[in-house]
C-alpha positions as CSV (number, residue, x, y, z in Angstrom):
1,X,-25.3,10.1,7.1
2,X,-22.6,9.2,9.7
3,X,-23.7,5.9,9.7
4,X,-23.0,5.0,5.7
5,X,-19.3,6.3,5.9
6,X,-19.0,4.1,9.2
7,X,-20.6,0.9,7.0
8,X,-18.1,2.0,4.7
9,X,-15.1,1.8,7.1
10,X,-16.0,-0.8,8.2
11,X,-16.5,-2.7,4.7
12,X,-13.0,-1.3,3.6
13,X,-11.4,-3.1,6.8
14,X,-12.9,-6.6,6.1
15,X,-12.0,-5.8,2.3
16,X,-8.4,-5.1,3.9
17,X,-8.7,-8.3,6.4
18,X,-9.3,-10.5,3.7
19,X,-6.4,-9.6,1.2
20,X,-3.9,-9.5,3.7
21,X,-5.0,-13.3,5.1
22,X,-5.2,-14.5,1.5
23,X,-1.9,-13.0,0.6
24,X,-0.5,-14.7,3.8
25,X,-2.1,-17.5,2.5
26,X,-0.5,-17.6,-0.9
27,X,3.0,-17.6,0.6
28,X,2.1,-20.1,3.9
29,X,-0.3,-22.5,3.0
30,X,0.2,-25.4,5.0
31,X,0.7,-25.4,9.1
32,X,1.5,-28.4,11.4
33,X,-1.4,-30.9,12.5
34,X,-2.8,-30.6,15.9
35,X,-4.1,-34.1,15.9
36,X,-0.7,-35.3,15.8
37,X,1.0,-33.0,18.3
38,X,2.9,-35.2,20.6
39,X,1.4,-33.9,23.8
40,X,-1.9,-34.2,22.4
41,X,-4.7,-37.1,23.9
42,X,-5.5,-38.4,20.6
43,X,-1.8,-39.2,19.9
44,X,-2.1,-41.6,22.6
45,X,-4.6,-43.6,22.3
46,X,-3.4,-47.4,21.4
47,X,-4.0,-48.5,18.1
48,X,-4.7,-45.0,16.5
49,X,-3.1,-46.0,12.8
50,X,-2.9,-42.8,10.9
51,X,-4.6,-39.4,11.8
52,X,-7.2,-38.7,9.8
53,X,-6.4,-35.1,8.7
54,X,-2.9,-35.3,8.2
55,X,-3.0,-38.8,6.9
56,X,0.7,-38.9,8.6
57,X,2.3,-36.0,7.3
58,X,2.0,-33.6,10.0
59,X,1.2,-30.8,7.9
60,X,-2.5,-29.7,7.2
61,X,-3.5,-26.8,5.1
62,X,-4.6,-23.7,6.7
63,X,-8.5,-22.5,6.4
64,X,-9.1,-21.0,3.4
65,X,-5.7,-22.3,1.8
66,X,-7.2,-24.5,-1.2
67,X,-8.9,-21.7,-2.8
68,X,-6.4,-19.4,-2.2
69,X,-4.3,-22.0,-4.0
70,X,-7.1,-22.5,-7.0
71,X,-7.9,-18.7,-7.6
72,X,-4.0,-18.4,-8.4
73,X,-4.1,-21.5,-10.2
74,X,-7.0,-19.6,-12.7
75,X,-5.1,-16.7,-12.8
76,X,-2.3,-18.1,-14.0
77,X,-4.4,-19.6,-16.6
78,X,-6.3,-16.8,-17.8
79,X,-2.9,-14.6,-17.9
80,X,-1.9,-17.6,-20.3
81,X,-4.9,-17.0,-22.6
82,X,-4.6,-13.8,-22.6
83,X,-1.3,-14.0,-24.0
84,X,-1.8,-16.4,-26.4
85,X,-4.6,-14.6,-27.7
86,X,-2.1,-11.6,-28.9
């Protein structure tokens, strides 16, 4: 019996976990590159062209960012239809 309501604890913290990072995510998506931090090895190599993540931005999006980014996107959307449906 004690075990379930510790499952359950600990279910209801990951369930709190993930909300809070998404909702972090929603308001700071994107973070700097670390392939193009200027104290970094790669940045020095000759002949290097553009980094391959950043594609010479210097800002990457963070993990989990891009769905973050579409779930809101299909809320927004069904909210939309929903209202147009009235």
């Amino acid at each position: 019996m004690e075990l379930a309501g510790e499952i359950i604890r600990i279910g209801a913290a990951v369930l709190l976990f993930t909300a809070l990072y998404a909702l972090f995510l929603l308001f700071k998506p994107y973070r700097k590159c670390r392939w193009c931090a200027k104290d970094s090895l790669l940045s020095r190599l000759p002949g290097r062209g553009l980094c391959w993540r950043c594609h010479g931005h210097k800002v990457t999006r963070r993990f989990g960012a891009y769905h973050v980014h579409k779930v809101k996107l299909s809320l927004i959307q069904a909210w939309d239809e929903w209202r147009d449906g009235e």
